[in-house]
C-alpha positions in Angstrom: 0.0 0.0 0.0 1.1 3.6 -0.7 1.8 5.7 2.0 -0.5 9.3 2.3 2.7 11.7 2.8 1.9 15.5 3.5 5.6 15.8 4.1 9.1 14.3 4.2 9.9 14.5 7.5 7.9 11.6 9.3 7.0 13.5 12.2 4.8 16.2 10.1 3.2 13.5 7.7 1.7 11.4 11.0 0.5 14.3 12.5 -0.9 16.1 9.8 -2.6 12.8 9.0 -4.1 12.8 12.3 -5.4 16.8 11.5 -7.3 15.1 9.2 -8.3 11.8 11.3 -10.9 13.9 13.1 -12.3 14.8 10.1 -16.0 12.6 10.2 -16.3 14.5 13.1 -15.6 18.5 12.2 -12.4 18.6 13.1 -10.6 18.6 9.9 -10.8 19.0 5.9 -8.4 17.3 3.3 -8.5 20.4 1.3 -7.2 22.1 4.5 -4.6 20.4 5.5 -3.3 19.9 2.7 -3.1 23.7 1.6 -1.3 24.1 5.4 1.6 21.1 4.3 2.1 22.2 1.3 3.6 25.8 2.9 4.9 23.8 5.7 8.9 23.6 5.4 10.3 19.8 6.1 11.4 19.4 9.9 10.9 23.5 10.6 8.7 23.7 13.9 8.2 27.3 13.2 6.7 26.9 9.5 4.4 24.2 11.3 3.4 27.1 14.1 3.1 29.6 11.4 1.1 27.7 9.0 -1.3 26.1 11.0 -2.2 29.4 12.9 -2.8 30.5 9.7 -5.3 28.1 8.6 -7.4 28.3 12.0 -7.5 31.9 11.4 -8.9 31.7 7.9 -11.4 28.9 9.0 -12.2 30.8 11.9 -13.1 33.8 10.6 -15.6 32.3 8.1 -17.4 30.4 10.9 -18.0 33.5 12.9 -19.3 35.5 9.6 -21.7 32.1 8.8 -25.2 33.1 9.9 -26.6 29.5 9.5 -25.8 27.7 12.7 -24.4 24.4 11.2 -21.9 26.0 8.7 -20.4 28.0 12.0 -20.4 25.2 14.4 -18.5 23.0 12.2 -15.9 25.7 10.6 -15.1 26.7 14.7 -14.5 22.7 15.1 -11.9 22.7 12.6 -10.5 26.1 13.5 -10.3 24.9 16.9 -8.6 21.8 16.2 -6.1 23.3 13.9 -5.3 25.8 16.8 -4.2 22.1 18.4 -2.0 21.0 15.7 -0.3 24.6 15.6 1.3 24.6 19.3 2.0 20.6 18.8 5.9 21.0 18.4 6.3 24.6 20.3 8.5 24.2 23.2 6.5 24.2 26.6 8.1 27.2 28.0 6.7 29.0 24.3 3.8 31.2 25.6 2.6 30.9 22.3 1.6 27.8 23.2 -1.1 28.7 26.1 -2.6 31.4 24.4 -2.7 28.9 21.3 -4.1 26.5 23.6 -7.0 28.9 25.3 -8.0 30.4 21.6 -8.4 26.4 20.8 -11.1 25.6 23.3 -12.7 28.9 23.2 -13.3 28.0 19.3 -14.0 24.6 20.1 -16.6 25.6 22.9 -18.4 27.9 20.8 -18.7 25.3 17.9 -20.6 23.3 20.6 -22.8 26.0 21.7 -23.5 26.6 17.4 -24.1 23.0 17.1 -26.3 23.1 19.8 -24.6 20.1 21.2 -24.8 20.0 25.0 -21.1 19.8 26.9 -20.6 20.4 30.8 -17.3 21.8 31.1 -15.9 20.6 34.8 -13.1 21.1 37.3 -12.9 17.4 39.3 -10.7 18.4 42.7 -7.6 16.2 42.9 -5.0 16.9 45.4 -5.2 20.5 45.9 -5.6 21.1 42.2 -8.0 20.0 39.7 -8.7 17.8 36.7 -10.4 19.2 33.6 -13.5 17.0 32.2 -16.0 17.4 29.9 -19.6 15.3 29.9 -22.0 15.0 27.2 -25.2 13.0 27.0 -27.3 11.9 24.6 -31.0 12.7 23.3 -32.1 9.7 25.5 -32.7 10.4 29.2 -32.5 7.2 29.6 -28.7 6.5 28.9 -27.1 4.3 31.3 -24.0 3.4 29.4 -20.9 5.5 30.4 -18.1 5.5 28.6 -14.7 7.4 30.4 -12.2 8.3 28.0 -8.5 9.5 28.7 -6.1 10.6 26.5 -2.0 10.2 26.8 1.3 11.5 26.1 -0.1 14.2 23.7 -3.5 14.9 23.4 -6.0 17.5 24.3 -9.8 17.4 26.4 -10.8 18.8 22.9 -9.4 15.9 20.9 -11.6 13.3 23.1 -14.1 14.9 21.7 -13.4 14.0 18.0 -11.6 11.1 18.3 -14.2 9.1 20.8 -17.0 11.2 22.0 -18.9 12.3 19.3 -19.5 8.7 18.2 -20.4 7.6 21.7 -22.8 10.0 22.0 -24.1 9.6 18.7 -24.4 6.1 19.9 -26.5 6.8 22.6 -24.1 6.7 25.4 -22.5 9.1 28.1 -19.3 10.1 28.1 -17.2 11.6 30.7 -13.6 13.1 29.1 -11.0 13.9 32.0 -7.1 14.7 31.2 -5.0 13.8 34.4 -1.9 14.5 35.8 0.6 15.1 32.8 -1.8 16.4 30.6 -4.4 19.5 30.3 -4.6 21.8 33.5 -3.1 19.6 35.8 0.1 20.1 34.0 -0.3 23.5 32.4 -1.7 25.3 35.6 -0.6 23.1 38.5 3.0 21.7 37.1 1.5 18.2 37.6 3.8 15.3 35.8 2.3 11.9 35.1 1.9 9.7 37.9 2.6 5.9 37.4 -0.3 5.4 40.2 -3.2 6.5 37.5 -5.9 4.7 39.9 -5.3 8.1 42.0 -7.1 10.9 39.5 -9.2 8.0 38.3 -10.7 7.0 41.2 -11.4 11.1 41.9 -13.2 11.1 38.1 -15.1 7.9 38.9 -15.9 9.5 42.3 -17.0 12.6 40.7 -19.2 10.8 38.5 -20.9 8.3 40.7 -23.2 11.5 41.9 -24.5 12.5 38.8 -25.4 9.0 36.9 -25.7 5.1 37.4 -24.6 3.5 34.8 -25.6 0.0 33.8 -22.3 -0.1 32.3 -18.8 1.7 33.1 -16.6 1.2 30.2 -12.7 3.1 30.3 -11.0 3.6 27.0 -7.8 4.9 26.9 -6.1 6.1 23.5 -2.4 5.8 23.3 -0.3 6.3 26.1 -3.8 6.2 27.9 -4.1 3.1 26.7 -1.5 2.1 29.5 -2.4 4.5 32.1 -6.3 3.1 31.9 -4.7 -0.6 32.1 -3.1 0.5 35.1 -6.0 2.1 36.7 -8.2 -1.1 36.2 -5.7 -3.1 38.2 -6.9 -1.0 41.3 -9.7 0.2 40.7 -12.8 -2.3 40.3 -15.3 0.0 39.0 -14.5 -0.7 35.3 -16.8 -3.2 33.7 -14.6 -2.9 30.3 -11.9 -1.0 29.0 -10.5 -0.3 25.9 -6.9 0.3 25.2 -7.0 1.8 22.0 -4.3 1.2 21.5 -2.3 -1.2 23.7 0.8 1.2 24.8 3.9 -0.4 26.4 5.8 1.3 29.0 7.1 4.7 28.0 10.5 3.6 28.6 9.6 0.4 26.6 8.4 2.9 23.6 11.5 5.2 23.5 14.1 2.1 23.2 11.6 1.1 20.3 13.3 4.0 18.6 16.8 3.8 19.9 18.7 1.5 17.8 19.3 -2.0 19.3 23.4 -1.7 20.4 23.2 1.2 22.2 19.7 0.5 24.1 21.4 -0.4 26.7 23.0 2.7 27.2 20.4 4.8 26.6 18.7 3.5 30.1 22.3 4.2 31.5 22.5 7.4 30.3 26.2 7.8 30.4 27.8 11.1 29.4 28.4 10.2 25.9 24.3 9.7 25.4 23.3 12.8 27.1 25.4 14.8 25.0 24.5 12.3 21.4 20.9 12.4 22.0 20.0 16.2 21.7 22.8 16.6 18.4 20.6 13.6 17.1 17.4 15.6 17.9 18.6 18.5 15.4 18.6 15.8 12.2 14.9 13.5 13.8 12.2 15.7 14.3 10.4 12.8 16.2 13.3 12.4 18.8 13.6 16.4 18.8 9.9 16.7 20.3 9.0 13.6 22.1 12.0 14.1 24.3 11.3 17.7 24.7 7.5 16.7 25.3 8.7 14.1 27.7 10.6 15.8 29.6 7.7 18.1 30.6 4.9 15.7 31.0 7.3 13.3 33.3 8.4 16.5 35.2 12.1 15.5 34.7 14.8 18.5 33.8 17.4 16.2 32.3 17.8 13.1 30.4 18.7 10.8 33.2 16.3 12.2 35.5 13.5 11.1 32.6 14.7 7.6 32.3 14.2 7.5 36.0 10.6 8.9 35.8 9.8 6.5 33.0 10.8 3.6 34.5 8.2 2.9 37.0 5.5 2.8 34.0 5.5 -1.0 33.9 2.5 -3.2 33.7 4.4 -6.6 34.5 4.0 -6.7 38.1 -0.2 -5.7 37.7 -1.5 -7.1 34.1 -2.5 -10.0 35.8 -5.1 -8.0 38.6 -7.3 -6.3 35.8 -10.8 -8.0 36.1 -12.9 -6.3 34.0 -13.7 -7.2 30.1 -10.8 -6.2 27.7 -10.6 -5.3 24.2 -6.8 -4.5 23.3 -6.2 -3.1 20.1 -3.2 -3.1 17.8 -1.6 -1.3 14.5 -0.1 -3.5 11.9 2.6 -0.9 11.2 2.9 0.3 14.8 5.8 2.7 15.0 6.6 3.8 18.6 6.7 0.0 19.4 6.8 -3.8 18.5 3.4 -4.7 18.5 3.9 -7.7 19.7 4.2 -6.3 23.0 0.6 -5.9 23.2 -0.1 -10.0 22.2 2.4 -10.5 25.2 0.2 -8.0 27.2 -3.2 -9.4 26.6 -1.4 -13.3 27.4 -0.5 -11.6 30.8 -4.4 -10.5 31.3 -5.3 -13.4 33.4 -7.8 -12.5 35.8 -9.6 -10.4 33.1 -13.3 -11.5 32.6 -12.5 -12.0 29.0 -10.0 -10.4 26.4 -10.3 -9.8 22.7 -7.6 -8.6 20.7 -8.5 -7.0 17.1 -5.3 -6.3 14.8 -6.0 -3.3 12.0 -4.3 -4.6 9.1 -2.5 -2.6 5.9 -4.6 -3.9 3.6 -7.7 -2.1 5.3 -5.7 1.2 6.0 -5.7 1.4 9.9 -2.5 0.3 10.1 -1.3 3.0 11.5 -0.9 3.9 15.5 -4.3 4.4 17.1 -5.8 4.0 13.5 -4.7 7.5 12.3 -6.6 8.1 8.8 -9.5 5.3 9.8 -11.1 6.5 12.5 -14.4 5.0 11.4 -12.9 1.4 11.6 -11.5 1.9 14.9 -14.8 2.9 16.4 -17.0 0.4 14.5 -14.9 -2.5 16.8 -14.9 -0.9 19.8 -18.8 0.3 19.4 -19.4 -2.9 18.6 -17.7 -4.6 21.1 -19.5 -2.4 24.0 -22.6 -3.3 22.3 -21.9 -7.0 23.2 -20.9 -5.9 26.4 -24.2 -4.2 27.4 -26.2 -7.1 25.4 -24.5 -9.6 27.6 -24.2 -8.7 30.5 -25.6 -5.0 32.2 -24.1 -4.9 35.7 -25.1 -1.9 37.7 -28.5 -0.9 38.1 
């Protein structure tokens, strides 16, 4: 099969491929995109900034001159979503990339309110800070499916939205979006790092929730990185009749020796002087390594190399794979590329105590072979829709 490149430089074609993902659900346009990577200069982080601004402040501008509501709810979408793809490779200490950030959900908030589409923005307390969550229902009252949905490494509350909980809804089920520690406010406004314990801010989200609905069923899904951090939750927490690791993520240790090549593997968990000084010149010629370390080291909460290896390390689902109880559907990417996806057959062997576990490969040959299905979006949620239909047919357990 042919690849879909916007660019040469690997980094900008996945991403700008996943500008487009959200697309069956506003948050992209082929035309779009492609108009912002054809003007986008290979491995410049700047052209990306520059470019992508530019677009959400074209698109942006048309939705707020649109007088029928439709045509402005869904042109705000996109703006707001390009506004997310803009600040992806700024530095964290950029301010460009807060005010980026609060134009993005102020675009994306008043899409909502065009669309008349109902969303309860929310502040869930968590150790003397806060979580950021959004809720939507459904048209039925009478919902009783709840699906909580957590991003990872990278993504945005807003991004949820697109890549999960439109279709829920549209399915007929609740969703509750939360970002944790690492991600959304609890790193931009309270300096929060990821926390390998991610039953803590879960168990505040599920608390949270437990006052406002009863659900009949309580399914997690966590996409990418959050795919590990739900696993991890549902080791501790019972509450979960299913989760959904969409997709199966590793360790993030485990992911960034993926990259390294295999002699000096050994040494990059070392860290001897040698790497710390080889891995930031190799960041000036990889665009990946450039930003995932520099992303790393602000969502682990780590100031240099070594000190990130460290706070990597205790993201390991060896010693608790075997205590998840609850139904699991693990997904995988035949052309994974931040790992070897047999590590997520290994994981779902190690499931033991799991009520059941299903594993569902996307293959080349159908196009979602990419990480978390970028570019086939609608194939990844017909399998795990499907699969939470069965769930509720089966076997409703609260209520």
């Amino acid at each position: 099969m042919r690849a879909i490149r916007f660019s040469r430089t690997p980094a900008f074609a996945f991403e700008a491929l996943r500008g487009l993902w959200t697309a069956a659900y506003d948050g992209g346009e082929f035309g779009e995109v492609a108009a912002v990577m054809a003007r986008v200069r290979r491995g410049d982080f700047e052209s990306w900034f520059r470019e992508w601004s530019a677009m959400a402040d074209r698109v942006a501008a048309r939705g707020r001159a649109y007088g029928e509501p439709v045509s402005r709810g869904t042109a705000l979408l996109r703006a707001a979503n390009y506004r997310r793809q803009a600040e992806f490779f700024l530095d964290p200490a950029d301010p460009r990339r807060a005010a980026a950030s609060t134009a993005g959900r102020e675009l994306f908030d008043a899409g909502l309110d065009a669309l008349g589409t109902g969303a309860a923005r929310i502040r869930i307390p968590y150790d003397g800070a806060d979580l950021e969550a959004l809720f939507l229902r459904p048209a039925d009252p009478d919902a009783r499916t709840v699906l909580v949905v957590q991003g990872g490494f990278d993504s945005t509350l807003e991004e949820l939205y697109f890549m999960l909980g439109a279709a829920a809804v549209r399915r007929g089920h609740c969703v509750l979006m939360f970002t944790g520690p690492g991600q959304g406010s609890a790193l931009r406004e309270h300096g929060m790092p990821f926390t390998p314990e991610w039953e803590r801010p879960t168990r505040a989200v599920l608390d949270w929730l437990d006052g406002l609905v009863e659900p009949r069923l309580l399914v997690g899904a966590g996409i990418s990185f959050g795919g590990h951090l739900l696993a991890r939750a549902a080791a501790f927490e019972p509450r979960y009749d299913g989760i959904v690791l969409y997709d199966h993520f590793p360790g993030m240790l485990t992911a960034f020796l993926h990259n390294v090549p295999r002699p000096v593997r050994g040494a990059f968990e070392r860290m001897p002087w040698w790497m710390r000084r080889a891995v930031p010149l190799y960041g000036r010629f990889d665009a990946q390594a450039r930003w995932g370390i520099g992303n790393a080291l602000w969502t682990f909460g780590a100031d240099t190399l070594p000190g990130l290896v460290d706070a990597m390390r205790p993201f390991d689902d060896r010693e608790w794979a075997g205590e998840i109880t609850a139904d699991a559907l693990v997904l995988l990417a035949e052309r994974e590329h931040f790992y070897d996806p047999a590590l997520g057959r290994e994981f779902a062997d190690r499931l033991t105590g799991a009520r059941s576990v299903r594993v569902h490969t996307f293959t080349e040959a159908d196009g979602g072979h990419l990480h978390c299905q970028n570019g086939a979006l609608q194939q990844a949620h017909e399998v795990i829709f499907d699969w939470v239909h069965g769930l509720a047919a089966a076997a409703p357990r609260h209520g």
